[in-house]
C-alpha positions in Angstrom: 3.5 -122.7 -69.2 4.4 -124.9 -66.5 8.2 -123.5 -66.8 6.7 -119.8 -66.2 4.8 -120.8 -63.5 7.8 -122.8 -61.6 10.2 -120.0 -62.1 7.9 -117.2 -60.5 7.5 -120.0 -57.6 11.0 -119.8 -57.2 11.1 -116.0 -57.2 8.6 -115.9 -54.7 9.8 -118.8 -51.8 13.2 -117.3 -51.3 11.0 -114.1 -50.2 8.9 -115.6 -47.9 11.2 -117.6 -46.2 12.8 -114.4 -45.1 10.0 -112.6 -43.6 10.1 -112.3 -40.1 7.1 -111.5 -37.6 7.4 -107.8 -36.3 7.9 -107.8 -32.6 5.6 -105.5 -30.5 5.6 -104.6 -27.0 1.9 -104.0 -25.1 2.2 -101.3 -22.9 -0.6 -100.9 -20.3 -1.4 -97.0 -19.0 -4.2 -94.8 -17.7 -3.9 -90.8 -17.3 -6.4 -88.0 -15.7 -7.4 -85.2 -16.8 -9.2 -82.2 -14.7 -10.3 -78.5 -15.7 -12.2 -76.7 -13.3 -15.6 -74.8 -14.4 -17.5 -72.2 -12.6 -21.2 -73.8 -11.9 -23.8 -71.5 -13.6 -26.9 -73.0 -11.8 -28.3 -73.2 -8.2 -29.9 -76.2 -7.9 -32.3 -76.8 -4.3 -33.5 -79.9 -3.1 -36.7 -79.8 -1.1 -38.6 -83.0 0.2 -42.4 -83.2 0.9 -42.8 -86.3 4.0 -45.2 -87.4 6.1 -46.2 -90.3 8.3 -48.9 -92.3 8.7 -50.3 -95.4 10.5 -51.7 -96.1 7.1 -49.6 -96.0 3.7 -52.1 -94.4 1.4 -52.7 -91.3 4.1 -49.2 -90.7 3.9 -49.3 -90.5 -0.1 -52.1 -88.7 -0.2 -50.8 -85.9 1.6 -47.3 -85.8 0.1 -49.2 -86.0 -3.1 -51.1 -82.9 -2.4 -47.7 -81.3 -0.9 -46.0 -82.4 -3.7 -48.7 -80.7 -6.5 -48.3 -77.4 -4.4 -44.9 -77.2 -4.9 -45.1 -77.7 -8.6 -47.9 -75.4 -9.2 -45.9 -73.0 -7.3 -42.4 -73.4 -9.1 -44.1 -73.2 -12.9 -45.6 -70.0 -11.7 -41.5 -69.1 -11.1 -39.7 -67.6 -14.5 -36.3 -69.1 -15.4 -36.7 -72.1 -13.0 -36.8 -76.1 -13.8 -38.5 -78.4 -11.8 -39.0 -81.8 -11.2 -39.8 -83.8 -9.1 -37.8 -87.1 -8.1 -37.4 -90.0 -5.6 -40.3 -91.2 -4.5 -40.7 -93.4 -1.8 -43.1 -95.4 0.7 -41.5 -97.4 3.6 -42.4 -98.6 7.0 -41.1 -95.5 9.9 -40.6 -98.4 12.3 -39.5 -102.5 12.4 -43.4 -102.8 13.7 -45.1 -101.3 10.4 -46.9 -99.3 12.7 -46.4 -95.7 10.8 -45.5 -95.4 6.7 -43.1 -92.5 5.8 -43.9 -91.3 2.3 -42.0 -88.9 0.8 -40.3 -86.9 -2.8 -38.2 -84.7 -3.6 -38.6 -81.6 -5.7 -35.6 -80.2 -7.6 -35.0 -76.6 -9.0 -32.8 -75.6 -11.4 -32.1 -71.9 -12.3 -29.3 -69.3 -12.9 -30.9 -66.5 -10.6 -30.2 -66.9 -7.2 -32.0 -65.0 -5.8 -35.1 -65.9 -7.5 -34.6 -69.4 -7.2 -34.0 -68.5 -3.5 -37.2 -67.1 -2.9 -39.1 -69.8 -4.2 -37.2 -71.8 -2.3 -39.0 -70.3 0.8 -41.9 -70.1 0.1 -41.9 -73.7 -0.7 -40.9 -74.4 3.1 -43.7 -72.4 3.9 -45.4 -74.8 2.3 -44.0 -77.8 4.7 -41.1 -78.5 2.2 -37.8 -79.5 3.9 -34.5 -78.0 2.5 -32.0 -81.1 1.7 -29.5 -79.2 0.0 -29.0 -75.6 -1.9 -25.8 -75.0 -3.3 -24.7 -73.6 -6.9 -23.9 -76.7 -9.2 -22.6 -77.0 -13.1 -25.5 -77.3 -15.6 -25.7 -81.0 -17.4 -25.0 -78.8 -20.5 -22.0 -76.8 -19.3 -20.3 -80.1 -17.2 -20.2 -82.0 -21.0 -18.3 -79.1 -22.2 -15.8 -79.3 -19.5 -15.8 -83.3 -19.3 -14.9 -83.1 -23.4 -12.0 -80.9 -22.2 -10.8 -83.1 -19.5 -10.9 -85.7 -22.3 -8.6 -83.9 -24.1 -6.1 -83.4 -21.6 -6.5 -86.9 -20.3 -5.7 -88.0 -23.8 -3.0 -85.5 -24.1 -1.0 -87.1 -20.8 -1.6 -90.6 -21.9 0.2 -89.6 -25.4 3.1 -88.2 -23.2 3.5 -90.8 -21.0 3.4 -93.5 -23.6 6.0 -91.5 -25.6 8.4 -91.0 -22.2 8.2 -95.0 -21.9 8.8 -95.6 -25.3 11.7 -93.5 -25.4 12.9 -95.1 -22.3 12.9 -98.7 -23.6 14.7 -97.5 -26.9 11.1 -98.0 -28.6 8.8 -95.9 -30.5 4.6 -96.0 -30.4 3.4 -97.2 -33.2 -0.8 -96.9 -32.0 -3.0 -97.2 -29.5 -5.7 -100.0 -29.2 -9.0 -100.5 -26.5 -8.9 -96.7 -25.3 -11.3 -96.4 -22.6 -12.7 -93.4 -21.3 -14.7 -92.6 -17.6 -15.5 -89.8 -16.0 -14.9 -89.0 -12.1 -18.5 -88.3 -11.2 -18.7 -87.0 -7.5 -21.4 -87.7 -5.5 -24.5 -85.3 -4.6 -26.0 -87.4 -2.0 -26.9 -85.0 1.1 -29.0 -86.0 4.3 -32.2 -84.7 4.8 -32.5 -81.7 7.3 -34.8 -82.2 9.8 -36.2 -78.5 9.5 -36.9 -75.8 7.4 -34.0 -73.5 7.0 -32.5 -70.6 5.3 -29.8 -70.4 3.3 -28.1 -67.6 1.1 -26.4 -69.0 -1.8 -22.9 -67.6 -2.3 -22.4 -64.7 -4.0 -19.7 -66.2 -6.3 -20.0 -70.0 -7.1 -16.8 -71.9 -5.9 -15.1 -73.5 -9.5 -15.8 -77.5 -9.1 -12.8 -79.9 -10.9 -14.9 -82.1 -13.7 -12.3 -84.8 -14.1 -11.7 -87.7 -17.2 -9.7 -90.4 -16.7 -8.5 -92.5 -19.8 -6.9 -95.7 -20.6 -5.3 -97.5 -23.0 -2.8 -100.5 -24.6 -0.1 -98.8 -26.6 1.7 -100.8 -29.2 5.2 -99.6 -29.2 7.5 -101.2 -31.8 11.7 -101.0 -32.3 
């Protein structure tokens, strides 16, 4: 038994001693991707403020303001509200008046609805901070999944360009990261009420991926 056992040892050896380690080059890249989509919602931003010498006045009456508005908007078919932001701060380095203030947001796919609301809302004492036509959370997945795809798509070419380049081939790709380009929304506050048409046809807004990734290529 021992004889079997020495002889497959010496089958074995010879093959190991000629395996070499496979040599692989890391190749470092990142690619964007960008589809444009049509936004399918107009989306205002109105703030109830006020000041005060003391704090809690200030609340109260943004408060009040504030359950107007949304008494108002559920009355509204069609139109999602909520209401965001909200803030108490001293109006001067001396403490001596308190700005409170929050923000109501509406959603919905009728203009002109949404637009009406919107004014009667100023009526109110809301101040318009922005009202412009924006994608829907639901329809801005859609087109960040295809921006994915064609991030994805122009990593894959540029990894196979390089590779053919250096007389190598991609063998896979490791730690794929993806982000999206968000772009900002912050608009100032305007100091008065004032009326805006929305735009008859939404301008298309780029919704762009960017991705990237270590690709193994190998001779």
């Amino acid at each position: 038994m021992n004889r079997s056992w020495m002889v497959a040892l010496a089958v074995v050896l010879p093959g190991l001693a000629q395996a070499q380690p496979v040599a692989e080059t890391l190749l470092h890249l990142s690619a964007d991707g960008s589809v444009q989509a049509a936004p399918d919602q107009l989306v205002a931003d109105l703030v109830a403020q006020d000041t005060s010498p003391i704090a809690a006045d200030a609340q109260r009456r943004v408060n009040a303001l504030v359950a107007q508005g949304m008494q108002a908007a559920r009355a509204a078919a069609g139109i999602d509200t909520r209401a965001v932001g909200y803030q108490v701060a001293p109006a001067d380095e001396k403490r001596t008046q308190w700005l409170a203030q929050q923000t109501l947001e509406l959603r919905g796919s009728d203009g002109p609805a949404l637009l009406d609301l919107t004014n009667r809302l100023q009526r109110l004492g809301f101040v318009t901070a922005s009202l412009d036509w924006r994608l829907s959370p639901a329809l801005r997945r859609r087109a960040y999944a295809r921006a994915t795809t064609a991030a994805l798509q122009a990593l894959q070419e540029q990894a196979a360009s390089a590779a053919a380049t250096l007389g190598l081939h991609v063998d896979h790709l490791k730690d794929v990261q993806l982000q999206q380009q968000m772009v900002g929304e912050l608009r100032p506050v305007l100091s008065m009420a004032v009326r805006i048409a929305p735009q008859a046809t939404a301008a298309p807004e780029d919704v762009t991926a960017r991705v990237s990734a270590e690709v193994v290529l190998l001779r």
